[in-house]
GUTIVO-20340 format. One record per residue (C-alpha): x, y, z. Coordinates in steps of 0.02 Angstrom, whole numbers. Each point is the difference from the previous one (the first is absolute). Layout:
BEGIN
xx=X, yy=Y, zz=Z
...
This chain:
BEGIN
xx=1691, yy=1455, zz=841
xx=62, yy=-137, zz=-88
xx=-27, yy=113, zz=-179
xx=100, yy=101, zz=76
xx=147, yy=-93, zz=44
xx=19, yy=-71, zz=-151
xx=-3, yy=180, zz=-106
xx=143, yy=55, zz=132
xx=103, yy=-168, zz=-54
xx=-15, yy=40, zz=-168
xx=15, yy=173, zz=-2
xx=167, yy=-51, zz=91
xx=35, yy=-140, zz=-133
xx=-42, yy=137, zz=-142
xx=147, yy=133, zz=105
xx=123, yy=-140, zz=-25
xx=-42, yy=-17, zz=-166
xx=40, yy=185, zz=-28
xx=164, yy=-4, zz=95
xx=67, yy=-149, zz=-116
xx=-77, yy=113, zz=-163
xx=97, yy=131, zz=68
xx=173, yy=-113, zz=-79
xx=-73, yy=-8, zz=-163
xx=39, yy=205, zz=-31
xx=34, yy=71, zz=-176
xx=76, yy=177, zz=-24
xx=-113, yy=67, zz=-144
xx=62, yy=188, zz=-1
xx=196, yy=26, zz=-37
xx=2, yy=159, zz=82
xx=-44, yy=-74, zz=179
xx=53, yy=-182, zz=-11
xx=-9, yy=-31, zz=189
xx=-174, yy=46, zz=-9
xx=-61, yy=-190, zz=-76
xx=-202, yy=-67, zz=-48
xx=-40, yy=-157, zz=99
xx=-143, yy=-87, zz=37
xx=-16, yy=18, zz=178
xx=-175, yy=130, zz=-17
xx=-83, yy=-133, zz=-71
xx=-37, yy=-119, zz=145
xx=-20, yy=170, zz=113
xx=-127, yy=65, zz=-104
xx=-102, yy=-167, zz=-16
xx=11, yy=3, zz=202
xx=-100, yy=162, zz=-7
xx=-110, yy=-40, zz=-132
xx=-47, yy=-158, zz=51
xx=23, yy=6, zz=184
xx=-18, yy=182, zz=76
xx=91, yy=135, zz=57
xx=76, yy=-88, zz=157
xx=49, yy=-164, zz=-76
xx=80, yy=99, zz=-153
xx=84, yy=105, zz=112
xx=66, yy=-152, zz=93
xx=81, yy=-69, zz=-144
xx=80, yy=162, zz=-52
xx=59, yy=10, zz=190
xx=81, yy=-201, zz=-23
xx=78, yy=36, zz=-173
xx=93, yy=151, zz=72
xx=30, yy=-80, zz=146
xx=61, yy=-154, zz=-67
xx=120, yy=128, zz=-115
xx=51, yy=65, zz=153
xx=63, yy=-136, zz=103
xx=69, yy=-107, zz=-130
xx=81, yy=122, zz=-108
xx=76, yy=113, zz=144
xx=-58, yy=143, zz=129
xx=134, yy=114, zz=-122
xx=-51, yy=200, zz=-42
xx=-26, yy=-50, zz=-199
xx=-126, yy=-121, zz=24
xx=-93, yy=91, zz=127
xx=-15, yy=153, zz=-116
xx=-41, yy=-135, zz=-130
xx=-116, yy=-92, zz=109
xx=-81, yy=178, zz=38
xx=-19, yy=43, zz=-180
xx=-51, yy=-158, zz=-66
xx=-159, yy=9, zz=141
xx=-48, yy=174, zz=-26
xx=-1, yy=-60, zz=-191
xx=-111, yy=-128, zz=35
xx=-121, yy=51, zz=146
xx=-22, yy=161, zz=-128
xx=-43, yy=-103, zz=-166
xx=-105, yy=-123, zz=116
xx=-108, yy=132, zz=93
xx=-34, yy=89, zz=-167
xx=-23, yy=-164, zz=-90
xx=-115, yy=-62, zz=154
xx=-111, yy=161, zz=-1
xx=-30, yy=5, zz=-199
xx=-33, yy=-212, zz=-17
xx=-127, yy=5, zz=127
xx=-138, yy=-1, zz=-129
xx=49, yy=-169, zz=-87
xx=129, yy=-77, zz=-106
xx=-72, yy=125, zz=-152
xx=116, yy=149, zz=97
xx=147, yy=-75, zz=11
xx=80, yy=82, zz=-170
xx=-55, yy=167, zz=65
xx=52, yy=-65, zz=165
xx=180, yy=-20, zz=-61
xx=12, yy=164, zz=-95
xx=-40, yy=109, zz=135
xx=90, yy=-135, zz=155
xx=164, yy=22, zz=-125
xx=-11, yy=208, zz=-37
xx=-7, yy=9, zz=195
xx=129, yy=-121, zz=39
xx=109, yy=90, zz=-123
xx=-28, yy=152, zz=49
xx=25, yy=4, zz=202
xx=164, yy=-129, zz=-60
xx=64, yy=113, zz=-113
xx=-33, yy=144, zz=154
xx=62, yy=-109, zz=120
xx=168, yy=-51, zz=-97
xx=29, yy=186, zz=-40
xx=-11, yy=50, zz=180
xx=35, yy=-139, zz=110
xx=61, yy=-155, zz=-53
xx=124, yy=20, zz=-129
xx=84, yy=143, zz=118
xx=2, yy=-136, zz=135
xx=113, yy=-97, zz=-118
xx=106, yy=119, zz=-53
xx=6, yy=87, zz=202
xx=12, yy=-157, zz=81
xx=84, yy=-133, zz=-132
xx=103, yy=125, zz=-101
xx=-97, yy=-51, zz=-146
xx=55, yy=104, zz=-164
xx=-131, yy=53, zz=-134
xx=70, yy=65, zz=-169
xx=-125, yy=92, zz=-71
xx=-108, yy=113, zz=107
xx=-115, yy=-47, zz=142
xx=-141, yy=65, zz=-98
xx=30, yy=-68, zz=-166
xx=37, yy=-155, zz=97
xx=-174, yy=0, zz=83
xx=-89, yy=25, zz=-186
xx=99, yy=-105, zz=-93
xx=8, yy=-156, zz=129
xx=-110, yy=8, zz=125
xx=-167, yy=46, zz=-82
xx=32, yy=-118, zz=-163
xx=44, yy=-153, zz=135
xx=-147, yy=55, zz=97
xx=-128, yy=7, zz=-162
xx=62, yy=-168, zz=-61
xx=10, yy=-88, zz=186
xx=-202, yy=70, zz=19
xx=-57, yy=-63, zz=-173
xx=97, yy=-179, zz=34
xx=-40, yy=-29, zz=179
xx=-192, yy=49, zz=-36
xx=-10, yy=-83, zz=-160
xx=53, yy=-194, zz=52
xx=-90, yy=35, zz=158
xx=-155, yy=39, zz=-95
xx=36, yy=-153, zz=-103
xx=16, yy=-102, zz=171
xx=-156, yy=41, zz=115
xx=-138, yy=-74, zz=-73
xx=86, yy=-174, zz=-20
xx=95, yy=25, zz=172
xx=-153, yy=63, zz=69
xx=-81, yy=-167, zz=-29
xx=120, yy=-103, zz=87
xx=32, yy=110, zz=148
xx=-186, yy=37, zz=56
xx=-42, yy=-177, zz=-51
């Protein structure tokens, strides 16, 4: 019980964590600069790892929540919110499945976590959430939705998979120590 109270607190410390990485955003692809790479996956994907399903799941739940609240209940940031957590619960649940043998997966982990990621994005953002913007926010796109989708989307998504997985891999086995300790 008490093992258990104190993964919840800091899989709820870890969700904070990822809401205040969330600030520290950097546009990487000109062609979709409000689509920016932070750091917030990282201490969501150590929750999992290290943790479990349900405590990695509760930080995601606190870092979007957290978004939420303090950053207004407006239409962008829920489709953002949305977005950013089907992102994440995707490269996590892949990631998850393919790390389950040991450390020793992870690279293989990340390539496959990040093709999938990119690929149900890319869907996603050609179907359903870059329409939302442009329905719902009169967002304007310049080029078309397509091109838009393979020139943005799936580049942002390859690099964001690669970068998220790749410190994270670099994090566990230290973080691991501490935490379970």
């Amino acid at each position: 019980m008490k093992k258990s109270w104190r993964n919840l607190t800091i899989a709820a410390l870890l969700g904070a964590m990822a809401y205040l990485l969330m600030y520290i955003a950097i546009p990487i692809i000109p062609i979709v600069p409000y689509m920016t790479l932070d750091f917030s996956g990282i201490p969501i994907l150590l929750a999992f790892l290290i943790f479990g399903r349900k405590d990695g799941y509760i930080a995601l739940l606190i870092k979007e929540l957290l978004h939420l609240i303090l950053a207004g209940m407006s239409i962008s940031n829920l489709i953002g919110v949305l977005a950013d957590a089907i992102a994440l619960v995707v490269f996590i649940e892949i990631f998850n499945y393919f790390s389950k043998a040991g450390i020793q997966h992870y690279v293989r982990a990340i390539a496959v976590a990040t093709l999938v990621m990119t690929v149900i994005m890319a869907a996603a953002n050609y179907w359903v959430i870059t329409p939302l913007y442009i329905k719902v926010l009169g967002m304007k796109i310049t080029i078309p939705l397509v091109k838009l989708v393979l020139l943005g989307v799936v580049p942002f998504n390859l690099i964001k998979g690669i970068v998220i997985g790749g410190l994270t891999t670099l994090l566990v086995p230290k973080l691991r120590k501490v935490f379970i300790n």
